[in-house]
N, C-alpha and C positions, 0 to 999 in steps of 0.2 A: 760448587761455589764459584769457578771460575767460571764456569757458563752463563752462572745470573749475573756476573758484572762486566763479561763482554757485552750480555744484552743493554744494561743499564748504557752503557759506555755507548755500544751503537743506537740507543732511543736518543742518547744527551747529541748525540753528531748529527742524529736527522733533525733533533729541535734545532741545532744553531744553524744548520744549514738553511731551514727553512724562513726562520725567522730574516737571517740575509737576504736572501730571494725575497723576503715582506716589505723589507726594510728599501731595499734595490727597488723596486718595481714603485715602492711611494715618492720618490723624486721631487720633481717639481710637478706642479697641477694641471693641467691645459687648462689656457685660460679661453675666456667666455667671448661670445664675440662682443657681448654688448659692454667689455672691459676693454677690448681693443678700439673700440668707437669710441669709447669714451676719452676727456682731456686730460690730460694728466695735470692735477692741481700739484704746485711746489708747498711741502709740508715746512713751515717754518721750525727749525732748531731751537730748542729748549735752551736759556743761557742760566736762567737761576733754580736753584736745588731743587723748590717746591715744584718745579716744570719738568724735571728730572724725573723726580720721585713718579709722577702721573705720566710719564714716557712709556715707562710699562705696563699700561694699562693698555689692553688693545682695539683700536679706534674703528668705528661703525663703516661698513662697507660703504663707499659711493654707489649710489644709481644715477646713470643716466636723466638727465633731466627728461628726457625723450621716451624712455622706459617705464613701462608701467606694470606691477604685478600680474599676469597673465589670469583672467577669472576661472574661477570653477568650471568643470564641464559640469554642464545639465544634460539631462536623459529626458525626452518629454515621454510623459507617460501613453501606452499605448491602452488601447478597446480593454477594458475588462482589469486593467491594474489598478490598485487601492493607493492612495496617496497613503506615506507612513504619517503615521502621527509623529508630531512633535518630539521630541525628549524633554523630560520633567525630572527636573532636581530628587525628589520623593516620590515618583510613582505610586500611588496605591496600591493596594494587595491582590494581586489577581486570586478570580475565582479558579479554583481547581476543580474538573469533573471528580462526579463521586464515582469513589472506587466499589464496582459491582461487586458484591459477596462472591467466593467461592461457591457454585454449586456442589450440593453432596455430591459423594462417589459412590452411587449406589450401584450395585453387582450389575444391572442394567449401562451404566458409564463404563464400568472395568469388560462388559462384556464386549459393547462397541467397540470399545479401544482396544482391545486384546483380537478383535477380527480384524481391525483395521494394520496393525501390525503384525498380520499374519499375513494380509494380501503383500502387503509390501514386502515381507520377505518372501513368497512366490513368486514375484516379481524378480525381484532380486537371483532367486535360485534360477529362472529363466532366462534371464541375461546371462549368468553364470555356464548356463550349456552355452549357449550361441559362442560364447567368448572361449569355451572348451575347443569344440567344433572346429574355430577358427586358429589358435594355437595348433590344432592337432594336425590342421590344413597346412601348416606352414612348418608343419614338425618340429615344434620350440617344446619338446616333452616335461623341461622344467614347470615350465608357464603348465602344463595341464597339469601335471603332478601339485601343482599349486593351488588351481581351482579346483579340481576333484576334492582337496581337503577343504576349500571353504565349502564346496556343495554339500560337504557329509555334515559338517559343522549345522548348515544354516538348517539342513533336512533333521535335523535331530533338533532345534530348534522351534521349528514347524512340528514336531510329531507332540512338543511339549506345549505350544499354545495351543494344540487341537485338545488334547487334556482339558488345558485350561478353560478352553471353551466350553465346552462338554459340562463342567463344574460349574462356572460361572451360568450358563444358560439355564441350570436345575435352580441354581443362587435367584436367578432374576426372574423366571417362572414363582418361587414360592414369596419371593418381595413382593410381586403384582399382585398376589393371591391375596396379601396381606393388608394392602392397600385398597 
């Protein structure tokens, strides 16, 4: 218990500390140059209550008679750029492309796709020697003791989508037969 409210105790010290340094560092503003160029107008003092009352209210910045709101930057468009359209209050409904069907999985799909994830992990078990190879070179015995277990892993992997394959190719031999 007294550990969770030292922590408490030291989160509440970093909040005040920080919030000081927030508070410190907001100061006074630097001011603009086009406020240092500008005249200083003398604001006449309020003498009766209802003048008072609207004292507190806070009064609209001067500009420069001379100053002017600086315009947007524009980009001109280059060869081959689309002007955007406009923005519209209500947009219309955009069309959406139509969603293609799912094609069937027929033992022919599961066959492709089950050789194709077997090259890749051939792949994969081949990098895995070179990267042995290389550990072994540099005698990091960990590191190979590491990939020897993913190579047995991946090769037993491999010995099960050769199965699969072997099944699936008899599967999509007697679908075409059927068709």
């Amino acid at each position: 218990m007294k550990t969770r409210y030292r922590l408490m105790l030291a989160a509440a010290v970093v909040l005040v500390v920080a919030m000081g340094v927030g508070l410190m560092g907001q100061g006074t503003a630097p001011v603009s140059r086009g406020v240092e160029q500008a005249e200083l107008v003398p604001v006449p003092i309020p003498s009766s209550p209802e003048a008072r009352a609207v004292e507190g209210a806070r009064p609209e910045p001067v500009v420069p008679a001379g100053e002017a709101t600086p315009p947007a930057s524009v980009v001109a468009l280059g060869p081959g750029d689309v002007a955007p359209e406009p923005e519209v209050a209500n947009p219309p409904p955009q069309q959406n492309d139509e969603i293609v069907p799912e094609q069937p999985q027929t033992a022919q799909w599961k066959l492709e796709k089950t050789k194709h994830i077997a090259s890749v992990l051939g792949r994969d078990v081949e990098r895995l020697e070179r990267e042995r190879e290389t550990a072994e070179s540099r005698g990091d015995l960990e590191r190979v003791r590491q990939i020897e277990l993913l190579m047995q892993r991946h090769r037993g992997r491999l010995a099960s989508l050769g199965e699969e394959i072997q099944a699936l190719s008899k599967e999509a031999e007697a679908e075409a037969l059927r068709q």
